[in-house]
N, C-alpha and C positions, 0 to 999 in steps of 0.2 A: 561268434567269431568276429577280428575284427576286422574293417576292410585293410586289403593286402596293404595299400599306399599309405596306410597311418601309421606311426611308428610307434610300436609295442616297449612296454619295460617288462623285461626279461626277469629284474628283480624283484618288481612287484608280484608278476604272475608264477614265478618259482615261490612265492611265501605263501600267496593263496595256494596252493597244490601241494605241497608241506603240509598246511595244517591240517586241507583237505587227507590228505594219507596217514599224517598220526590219527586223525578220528574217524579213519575207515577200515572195516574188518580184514580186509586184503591187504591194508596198511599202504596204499599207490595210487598214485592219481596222474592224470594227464589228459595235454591241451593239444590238439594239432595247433603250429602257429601258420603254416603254409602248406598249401599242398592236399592233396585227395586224388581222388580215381583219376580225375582229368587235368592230373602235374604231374611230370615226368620225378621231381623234388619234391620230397617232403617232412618239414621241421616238426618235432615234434616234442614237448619239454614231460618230462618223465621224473615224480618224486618218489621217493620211494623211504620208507620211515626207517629209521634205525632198525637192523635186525630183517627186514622182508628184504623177499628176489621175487625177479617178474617170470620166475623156473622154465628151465629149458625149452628153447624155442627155437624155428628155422632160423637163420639169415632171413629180412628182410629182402635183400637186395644188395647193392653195394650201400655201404654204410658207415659212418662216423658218429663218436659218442664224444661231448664235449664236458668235463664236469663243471657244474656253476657253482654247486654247495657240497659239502662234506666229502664224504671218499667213499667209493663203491669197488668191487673185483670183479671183473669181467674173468669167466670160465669159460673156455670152447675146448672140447675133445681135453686132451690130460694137462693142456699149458691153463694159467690165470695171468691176468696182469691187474694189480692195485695202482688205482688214477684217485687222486684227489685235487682239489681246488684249481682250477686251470688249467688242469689234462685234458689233453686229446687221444682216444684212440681211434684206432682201425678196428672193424667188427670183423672178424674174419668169416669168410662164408660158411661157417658149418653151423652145426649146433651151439648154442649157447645160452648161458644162464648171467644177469646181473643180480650182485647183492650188496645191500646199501652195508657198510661197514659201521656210518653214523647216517642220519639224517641227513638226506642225500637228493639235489638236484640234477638232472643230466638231461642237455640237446643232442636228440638223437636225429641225423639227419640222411636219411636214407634216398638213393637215387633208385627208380623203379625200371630206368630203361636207359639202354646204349646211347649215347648223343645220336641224331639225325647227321647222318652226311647228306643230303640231298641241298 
């Protein structure tokens, strides 16, 4: 990883994790770019191949999916929503499943804990 203060291409590392997920059995791959046990934040870029989902799974946390490449549908409970190139959603907290509709990039960026009032 690399350090926090250098600034990352989003489009470079969305093309390595791409090709990384067309030639992996699971067909997915992913980078944390910020964030771990000891950040309240955490970005993490999520490819996923034509055809593969990352199959149902808790919430995160509170959360936001941003798309960078192709178009994916987000499924929670009986609603879906289709995001492609430049969407933004809201992950809602239940159950859910993403699946790449085409070759498909997504910033998933999850908050782990309440702000601090103190």
């Amino acid at each position: 990883m690399q350090s926090d203060d250098q600034p990352q291409s989003l489009l470079r590392i969305s093309q390595e994790l791409l090709e990384t997920a067309r030639a992996a059995s699971s067909g997915r791959a992913a980078r944390t770019l910020y964030g771990g046990q000891e950040h309240d934040l955490r970005q993490t870029l999520i490819a996923l191949a034509e055809g593969r989902s990352l199959g149902e799974h808790e919430s995160p946390g509170e959360a936001t999916l941003q798309v960078l490449e192709g178009s994916v549908r987000l499924s929670a409970d009986a609603e879906s929503w289709t995001a492609d190139l430049g969407d933004h959603l809201v992950i809602p907290p239940s159950r859910h499943d993403l699946h790449a509709a085409t070759d498909a990039v997504v910033l998933l960026t999850v908050a782990t804990r309440a702000p601090r009032t103190d």
